[in-house]
C-alpha positions in Angstrom: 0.0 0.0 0.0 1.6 3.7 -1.1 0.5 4.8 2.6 1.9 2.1 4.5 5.1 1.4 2.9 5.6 3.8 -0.3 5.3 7.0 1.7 8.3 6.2 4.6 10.6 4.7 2.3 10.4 7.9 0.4 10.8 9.8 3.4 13.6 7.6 4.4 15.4 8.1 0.7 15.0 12.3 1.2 17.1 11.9 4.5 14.1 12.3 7.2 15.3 10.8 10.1 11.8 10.3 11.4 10.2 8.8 8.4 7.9 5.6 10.2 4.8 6.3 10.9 3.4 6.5 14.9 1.3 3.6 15.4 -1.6 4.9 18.3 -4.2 2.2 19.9 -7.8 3.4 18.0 -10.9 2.1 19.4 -13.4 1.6 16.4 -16.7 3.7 16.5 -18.4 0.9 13.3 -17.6 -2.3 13.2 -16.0 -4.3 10.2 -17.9 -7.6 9.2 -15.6 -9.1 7.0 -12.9 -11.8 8.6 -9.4 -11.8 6.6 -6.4 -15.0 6.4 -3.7 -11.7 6.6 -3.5 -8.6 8.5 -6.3 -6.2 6.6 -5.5 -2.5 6.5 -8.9 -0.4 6.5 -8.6 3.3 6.0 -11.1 5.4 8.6 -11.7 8.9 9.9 -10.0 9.8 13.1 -12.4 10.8 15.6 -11.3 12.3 19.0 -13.7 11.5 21.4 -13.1 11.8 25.6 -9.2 12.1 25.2 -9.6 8.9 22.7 -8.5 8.0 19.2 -11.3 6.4 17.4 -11.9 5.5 14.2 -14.8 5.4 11.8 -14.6 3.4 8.9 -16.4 5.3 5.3 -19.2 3.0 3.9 -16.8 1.6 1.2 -13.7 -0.1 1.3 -12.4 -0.9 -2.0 -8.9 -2.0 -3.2 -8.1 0.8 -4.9 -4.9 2.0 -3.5 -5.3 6.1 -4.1 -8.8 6.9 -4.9 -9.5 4.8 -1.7 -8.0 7.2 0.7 -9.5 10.3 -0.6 -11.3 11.6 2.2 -9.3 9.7 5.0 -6.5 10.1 7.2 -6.0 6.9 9.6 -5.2 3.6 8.6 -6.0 0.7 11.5 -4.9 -2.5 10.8 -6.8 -5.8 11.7 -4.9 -8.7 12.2 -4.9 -11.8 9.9 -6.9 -14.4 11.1 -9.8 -12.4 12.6 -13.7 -12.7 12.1 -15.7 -9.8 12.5 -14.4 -7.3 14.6 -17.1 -5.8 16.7 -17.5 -1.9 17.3 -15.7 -1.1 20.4 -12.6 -3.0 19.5 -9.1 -1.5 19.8 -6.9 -2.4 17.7 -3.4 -1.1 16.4 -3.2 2.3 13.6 -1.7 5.4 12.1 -2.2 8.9 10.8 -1.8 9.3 7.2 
């Protein structure tokens, strides 16, 4: 994904000595039916809520690497070998 992996490493190749993203513990506000074999990376909307990050997911999540993050700006990644993940959860993300 160019988020995930194409944007540090161009960071990285300009000299940036921070170029990895912060991962922050997001709590999501929707829940996400679909289970995955591999870690899933779902683009949301961070939501500050009571001193929380939180996430809510758009209605679509497609596979379209660019288009697909137009209009988000947090990426929380579910890991492989889960089932639904029910709204509430926490799980592990980033800023974009």
């Amino acid at each position: 994904n160019l988020h995930i992996v194409g944007v540090p490493g161009l960071k990285k190749l300009s000299g940036l000595k921070e170029y990895e993203h912060k991962e922050i513990e997001m709590e999501l506000l929707n829940g996400f039916a679909k289970g995955s074999d591999m870690d899933r990376a779902l683009r949301g909307n961070l939501v500050l809520q009571d001193g929380k990050a939180k996430i809510s997911f758009p209605q679509a999540q497609g596979n379209v690497m660019i288009s697909g993050t137009i209009g988000t700006d947090c990426i929380v990644i579910i890991p492989e070998g889960s089932k639904a993940v029910e709204a509430g959860t926490k799980l592990k993300g980033f800023r974009i």
